[in-house]
C-alpha positions as CSV (number, residue, x, y, z in Angstrom):
1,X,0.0,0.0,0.0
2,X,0.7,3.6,0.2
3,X,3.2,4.9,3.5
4,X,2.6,8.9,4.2
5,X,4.5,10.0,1.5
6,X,2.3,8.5,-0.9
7,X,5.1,6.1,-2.4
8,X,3.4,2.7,-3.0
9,X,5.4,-0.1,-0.8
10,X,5.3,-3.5,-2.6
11,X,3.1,-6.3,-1.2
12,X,5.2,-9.7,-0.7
13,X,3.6,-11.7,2.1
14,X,0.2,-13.3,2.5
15,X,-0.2,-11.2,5.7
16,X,0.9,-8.2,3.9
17,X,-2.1,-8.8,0.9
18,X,-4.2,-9.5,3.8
19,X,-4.0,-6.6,5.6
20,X,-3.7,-4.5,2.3
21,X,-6.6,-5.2,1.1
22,X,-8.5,-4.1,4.3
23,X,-6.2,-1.4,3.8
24,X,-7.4,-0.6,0.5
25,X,-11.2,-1.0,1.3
26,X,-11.1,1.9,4.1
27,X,-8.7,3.8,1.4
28,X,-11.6,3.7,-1.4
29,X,-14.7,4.5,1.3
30,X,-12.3,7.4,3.0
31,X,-13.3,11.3,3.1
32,X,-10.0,12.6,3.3
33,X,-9.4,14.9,0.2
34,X,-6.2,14.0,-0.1
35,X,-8.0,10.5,-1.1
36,X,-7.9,11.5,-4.7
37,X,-9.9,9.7,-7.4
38,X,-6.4,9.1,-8.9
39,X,-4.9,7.9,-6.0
40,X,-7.6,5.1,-5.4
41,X,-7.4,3.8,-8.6
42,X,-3.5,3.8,-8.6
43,X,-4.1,2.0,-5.6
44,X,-5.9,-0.7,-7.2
45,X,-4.2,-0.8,-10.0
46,X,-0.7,-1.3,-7.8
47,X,-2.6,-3.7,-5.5
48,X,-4.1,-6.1,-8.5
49,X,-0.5,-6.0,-9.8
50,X,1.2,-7.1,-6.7
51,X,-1.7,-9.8,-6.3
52,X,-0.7,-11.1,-9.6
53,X,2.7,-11.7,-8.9
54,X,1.8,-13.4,-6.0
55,X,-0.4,-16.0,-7.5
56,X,2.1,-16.5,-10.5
57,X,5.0,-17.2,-8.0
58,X,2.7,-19.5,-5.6
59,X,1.2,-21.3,-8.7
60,X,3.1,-24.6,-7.9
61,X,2.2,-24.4,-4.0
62,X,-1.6,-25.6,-3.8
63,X,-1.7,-24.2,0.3
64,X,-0.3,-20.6,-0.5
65,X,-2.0,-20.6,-3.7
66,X,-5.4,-21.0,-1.9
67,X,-4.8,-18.3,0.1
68,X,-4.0,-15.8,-2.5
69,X,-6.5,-17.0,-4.5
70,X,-8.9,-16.3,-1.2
71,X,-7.8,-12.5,-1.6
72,X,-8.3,-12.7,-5.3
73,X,-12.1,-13.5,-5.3
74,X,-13.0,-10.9,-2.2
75,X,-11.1,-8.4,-4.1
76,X,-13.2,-9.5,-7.3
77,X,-16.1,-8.7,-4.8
78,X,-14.6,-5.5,-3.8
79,X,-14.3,-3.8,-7.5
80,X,-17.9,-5.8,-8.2
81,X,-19.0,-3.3,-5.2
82,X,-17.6,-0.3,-6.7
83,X,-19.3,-0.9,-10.4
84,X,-22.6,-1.1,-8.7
85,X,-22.2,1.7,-6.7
């Protein structure tokens, strides 16, 4: 996710995508105006990325796989959310 600078800090761990996403819900529902438009979707965008590397790189590992497949469909759920409005 983002730190306070706004650089984006890659996601690596199955705790880290965990807690990221969570991260990234309250991100996309916040008031804050410095919660730009832009800086959601970048977020999203940065997030998806990461979460496809993960799944590539666990792809031979049926447990880890699981999981990150787990964070896959709720964040599936997530952008399904945001279409409907």
């Amino acid at each position: 996710m983002f730190d306070t600078s706004g650089k984006w800090i890659y996601l690596e761990t199955y705790e880290e995508f965990d807690n990221g996403l969570s991260d990234l819900i309250e991100f996309w529902v916040s008031t804050d105006p410095a919660a730009t438009q832009t800086l959601k979707d970048s977020a999203l965008a940065h997030f998806k990325e990461d979460l496809e590397g993960a799944i590539l790189n666990w792809a031979d590992n049926k447990a880890k796989s699981k999981k990150y497949a787990a964070i896959a469909k709720e964040l599936a759920e997530f952008e399904e959310a945001l279409q409907q409005g």
